[in-house]
Residue, then its C-alpha position, 0 to 999 in steps of 0.5 A: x677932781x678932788x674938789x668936786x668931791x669935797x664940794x659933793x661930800x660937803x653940800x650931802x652934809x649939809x643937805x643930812x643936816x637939813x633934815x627936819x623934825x617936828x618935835x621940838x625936842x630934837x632941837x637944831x636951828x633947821x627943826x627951830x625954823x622948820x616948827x616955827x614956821x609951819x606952826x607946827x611948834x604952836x600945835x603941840x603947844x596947844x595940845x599940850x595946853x588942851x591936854x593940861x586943862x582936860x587934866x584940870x577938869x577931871x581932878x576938879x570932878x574927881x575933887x568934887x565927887x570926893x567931897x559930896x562922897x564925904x558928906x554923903x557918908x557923914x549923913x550916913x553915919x548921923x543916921x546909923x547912930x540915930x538908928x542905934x540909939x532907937x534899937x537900944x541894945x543890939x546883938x554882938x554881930x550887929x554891934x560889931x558891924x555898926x562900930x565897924x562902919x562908923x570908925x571907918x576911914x576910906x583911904x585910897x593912894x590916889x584921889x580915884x582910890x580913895x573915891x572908891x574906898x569912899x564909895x564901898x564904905x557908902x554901900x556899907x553904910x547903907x546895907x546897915x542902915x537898911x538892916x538896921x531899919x528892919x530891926x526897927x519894925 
């Protein structure tokens, strides 16, 4: 009889060994075999490549949108100062806030702050250059 037991005790052993994951991080050789053969290591292997390219997209978006936002309040500016040039001598406030816009720098900790910073100082410069246009008149 106490064969039988070991022979039980041993075969439920194995069979809680036999227990299968699909993740690849849980390691063992019956989860290897397990995710090589249902294809299931495959599928997080091409999610996770999906998920990387999405991510590569969306920064070349970002990338991009950060670059024309440069270049838009670059324009802006040039018009600012084109704009001070043709009022000539303006009062301190309007001074003060035209100076304000042309040294600003948006900055941002990550590419979407900074977008953001860039995108507030757009709308700033245009608020004073649409100002700036009404003095003109």
């Amino acid at each position: 009889m106490g064969m039988k037991w070991t022979v039980l005790v041993a075969f439920g052993g194995l069979s809680a060994c036999m227990t299968t994951s699909t993740d690849p991080a849980d390691g063992g050789f019956f989860n290897g075999v397990s995710g090589i053969t249902t294809g299931t290591y495959q599928s997080q292997i091409d999610a996770d490549e999906a998920q990387i390219e999405a991510s590569r997209v969306r920064n070349a978006n970002l990338a991009a949108q950060i670059q024309s936002s440069e270049s838009e309040l670059a324009r802006l500016k040039v018009q600012i100062v084109n704009q001070r040039n043709a009022l000539g001598r303006t009062d301190t406030a309007t001074s003060n806030r035209i100076n304000a816009v042309l040294v600003a720098q948006p900055t941002g900790n990550t590419d979407a702050a900074r977008l953001a910073a860039l995108q507030q100082s757009i709308a700033d410069a245009r608020a004073l250059s649409q100002d700036l246009a009404k003095l003109s008149v």
